[in-house]
C-alpha positions as CSV (number, residue, x, y, z in Angstrom):
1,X,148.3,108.5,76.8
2,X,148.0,105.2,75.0
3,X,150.4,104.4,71.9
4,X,147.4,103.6,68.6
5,X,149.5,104.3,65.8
6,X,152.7,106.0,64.8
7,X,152.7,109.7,65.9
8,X,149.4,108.7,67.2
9,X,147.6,108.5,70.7
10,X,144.8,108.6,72.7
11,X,143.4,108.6,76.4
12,X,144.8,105.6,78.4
13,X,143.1,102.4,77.7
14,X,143.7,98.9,79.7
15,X,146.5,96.6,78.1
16,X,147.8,99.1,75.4
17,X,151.8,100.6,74.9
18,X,152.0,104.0,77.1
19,X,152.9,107.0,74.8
20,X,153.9,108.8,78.1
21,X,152.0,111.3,80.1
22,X,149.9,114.3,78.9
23,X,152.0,117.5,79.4
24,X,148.9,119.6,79.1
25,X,144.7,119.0,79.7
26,X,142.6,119.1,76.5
27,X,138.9,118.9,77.6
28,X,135.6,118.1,74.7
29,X,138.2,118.2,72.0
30,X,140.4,121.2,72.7
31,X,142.5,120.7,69.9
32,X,143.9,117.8,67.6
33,X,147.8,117.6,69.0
34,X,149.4,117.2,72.5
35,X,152.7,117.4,74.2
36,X,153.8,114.6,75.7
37,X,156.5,113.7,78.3
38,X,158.1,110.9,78.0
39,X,161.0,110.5,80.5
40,X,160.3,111.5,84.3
41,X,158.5,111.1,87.9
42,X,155.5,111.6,87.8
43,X,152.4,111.2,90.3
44,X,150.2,108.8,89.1
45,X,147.0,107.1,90.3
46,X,147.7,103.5,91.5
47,X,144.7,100.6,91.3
48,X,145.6,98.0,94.0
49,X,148.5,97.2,95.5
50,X,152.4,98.3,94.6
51,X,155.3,97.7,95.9
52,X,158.5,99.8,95.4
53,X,160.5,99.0,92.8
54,X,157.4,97.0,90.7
55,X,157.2,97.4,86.9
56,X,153.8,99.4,86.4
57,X,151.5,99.4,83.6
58,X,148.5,101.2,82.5
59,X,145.2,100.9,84.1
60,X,141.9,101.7,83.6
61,X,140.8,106.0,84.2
62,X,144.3,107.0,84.0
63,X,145.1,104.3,86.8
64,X,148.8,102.5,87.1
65,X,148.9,98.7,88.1
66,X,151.5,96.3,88.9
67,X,152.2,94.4,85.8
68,X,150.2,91.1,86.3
69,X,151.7,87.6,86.3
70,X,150.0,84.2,86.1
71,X,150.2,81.4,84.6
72,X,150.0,81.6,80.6
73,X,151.1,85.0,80.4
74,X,153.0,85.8,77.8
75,X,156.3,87.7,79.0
76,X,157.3,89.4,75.7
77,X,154.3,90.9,75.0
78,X,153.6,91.9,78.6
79,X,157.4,93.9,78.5
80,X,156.1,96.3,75.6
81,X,153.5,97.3,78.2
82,X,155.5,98.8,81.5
83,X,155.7,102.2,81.1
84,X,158.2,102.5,84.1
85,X,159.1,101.6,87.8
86,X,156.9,102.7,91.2
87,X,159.1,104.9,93.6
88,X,156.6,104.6,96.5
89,X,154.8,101.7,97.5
90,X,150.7,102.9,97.6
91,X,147.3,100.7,98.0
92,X,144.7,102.4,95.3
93,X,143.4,104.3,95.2
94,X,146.7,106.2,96.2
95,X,148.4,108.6,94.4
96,X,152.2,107.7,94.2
97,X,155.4,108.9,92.5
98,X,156.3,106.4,89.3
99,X,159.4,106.4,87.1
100,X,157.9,106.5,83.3
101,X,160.8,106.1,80.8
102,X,163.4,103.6,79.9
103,X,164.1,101.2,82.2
Protein backbone atom coordinates (compact mmCIF):
# COMPACT_ATOMS: atom_id res chain seq x y z
CA UNK A 1 0.00 0.00 0.00
CA UNK A 2 1.33 3.40 -1.03
CA UNK A 3 1.27 6.47 1.59
CA UNK A 4 -1.15 9.55 -0.72
CA UNK A 5 -2.33 11.43 2.07
CA UNK A 6 -2.71 11.31 5.85
CA UNK A 7 -4.94 8.29 6.86
CA UNK A 8 -4.86 7.70 3.20
CA UNK A 9 -3.57 5.01 0.74
CA UNK A 10 -3.78 3.19 -2.24
CA UNK A 11 -2.28 0.19 -4.29
CA UNK A 12 1.55 0.32 -4.55
CA UNK A 13 2.81 2.70 -7.09
CA UNK A 14 6.74 3.14 -8.15
CA UNK A 15 8.71 5.81 -6.13
CA UNK A 16 5.93 6.60 -3.37
CA UNK A 17 6.28 6.22 0.81
CA UNK A 18 4.95 2.45 1.71
CA UNK A 19 1.92 2.59 4.12
CA UNK A 20 2.83 -1.08 4.95
CA UNK A 21 1.28 -4.20 3.62
CA UNK A 22 -2.53 -5.03 3.00
CA UNK A 23 -3.67 -7.26 5.97
CA UNK A 24 -6.72 -8.29 3.96
CA UNK A 25 -7.69 -8.50 -0.21
CA UNK A 26 -10.31 -5.96 -1.39
CA UNK A 27 -11.12 -6.84 -5.08
CA UNK A 28 -13.45 -4.16 -7.71
CA UNK A 29 -13.91 -1.88 -4.75
CA UNK A 30 -14.79 -4.22 -1.85
CA UNK A 31 -15.09 -1.61 0.51
CA UNK A 32 -13.60 1.95 1.31
CA UNK A 33 -11.12 1.06 4.47
CA UNK A 34 -8.25 -1.46 4.98
CA UNK A 35 -6.10 -2.91 7.69
CA UNK A 36 -2.74 -2.52 7.41
CA UNK A 37 0.33 -4.07 8.92
CA UNK A 38 2.89 -2.14 9.47
CA UNK A 39 5.85 -3.90 11.43
CA UNK A 40 6.83 -7.59 10.32
CA UNK A 41 8.33 -10.29 7.71
CA UNK A 42 6.61 -10.55 5.12
CA UNK A 43 6.93 -12.44 1.70
CA UNK A 44 7.13 -10.12 -0.88
CA UNK A 45 7.68 -10.24 -4.73
CA UNK A 46 11.31 -9.07 -5.58
CA UNK A 47 12.04 -7.26 -9.25
CA UNK A 48 15.81 -7.96 -10.02
CA UNK A 49 18.40 -8.60 -7.95
CA UNK A 50 18.70 -8.46 -3.84
CA UNK A 51 21.11 -9.11 -1.72
CA UNK A 52 20.57 -9.84 2.03
CA UNK A 53 20.61 -7.23 4.20
CA UNK A 54 19.70 -4.46 1.17
CA UNK A 55 17.30 -1.56 1.94
CA UNK A 56 14.14 -2.40 -0.33
CA UNK A 57 11.65 -0.17 -1.84
CA UNK A 58 8.47 -0.37 -3.58
CA UNK A 59 8.24 -1.57 -7.15
CA UNK A 60 5.94 -1.69 -9.67
CA UNK A 61 2.66 -4.77 -9.37
CA UNK A 62 3.27 -5.01 -5.82
CA UNK A 63 7.11 -5.77 -6.59
CA UNK A 64 10.12 -4.93 -3.99
CA UNK A 65 13.50 -3.54 -5.38
CA UNK A 66 16.75 -2.64 -4.04
CA UNK A 67 16.79 0.99 -3.42
CA UNK A 68 18.72 2.44 -6.49
CA UNK A 69 21.90 4.51 -6.32
CA UNK A 70 23.59 6.57 -9.01
CA UNK A 71 24.91 9.41 -9.50
CA UNK A 72 22.51 12.56 -8.70
CA UNK A 73 20.36 10.75 -6.44
CA UNK A 74 19.15 12.50 -3.88
CA UNK A 75 19.82 10.48 -0.47
CA UNK A 76 17.17 12.25 1.74
CA UNK A 77 14.49 11.85 -0.33
CA UNK A 78 15.39 8.32 -1.37
CA UNK A 79 15.42 7.34 2.76
CA UNK A 80 11.55 8.20 3.10
CA UNK A 81 11.15 5.49 0.52
CA UNK A 82 12.57 1.99 2.09
CA UNK A 83 9.99 0.30 3.52
CA UNK A 84 12.46 -2.20 5.29
CA UNK A 85 15.44 -4.74 4.93
CA UNK A 86 15.54 -8.17 2.61
CA UNK A 87 16.11 -11.37 4.78
CA UNK A 88 16.89 -13.56 1.71
CA UNK A 89 18.76 -12.70 -1.14
CA UNK A 90 16.28 -13.64 -4.45
CA UNK A 91 16.69 -12.69 -8.36
CA UNK A 92 12.92 -11.59 -9.62
CA UNK A 93 10.95 -12.62 -10.08
CA UNK A 94 11.39 -14.49 -6.65
CA UNK A 95 9.41 -14.43 -3.79
CA UNK A 96 11.51 -13.56 -0.63
CA UNK A 97 11.09 -12.87 3.06
CA UNK A 98 11.58 -8.79 3.74
CA UNK A 99 11.61 -6.90 7.05
CA UNK A 100 8.94 -3.86 6.57
CA UNK A 101 9.11 -1.55 9.68
CA UNK A 102 11.55 0.68 11.36
CA UNK A 103 14.81 0.21 10.57
Amino acid sequence: MQLTDPRTATAIAVDKPVAGVAAEEHVNGGGTTISCYTDGVFEAYSSGSIAIGDPIVADSNNYIKTMPSGTGQVLAASLALICGRALEAGTGPAVINVRIGPL
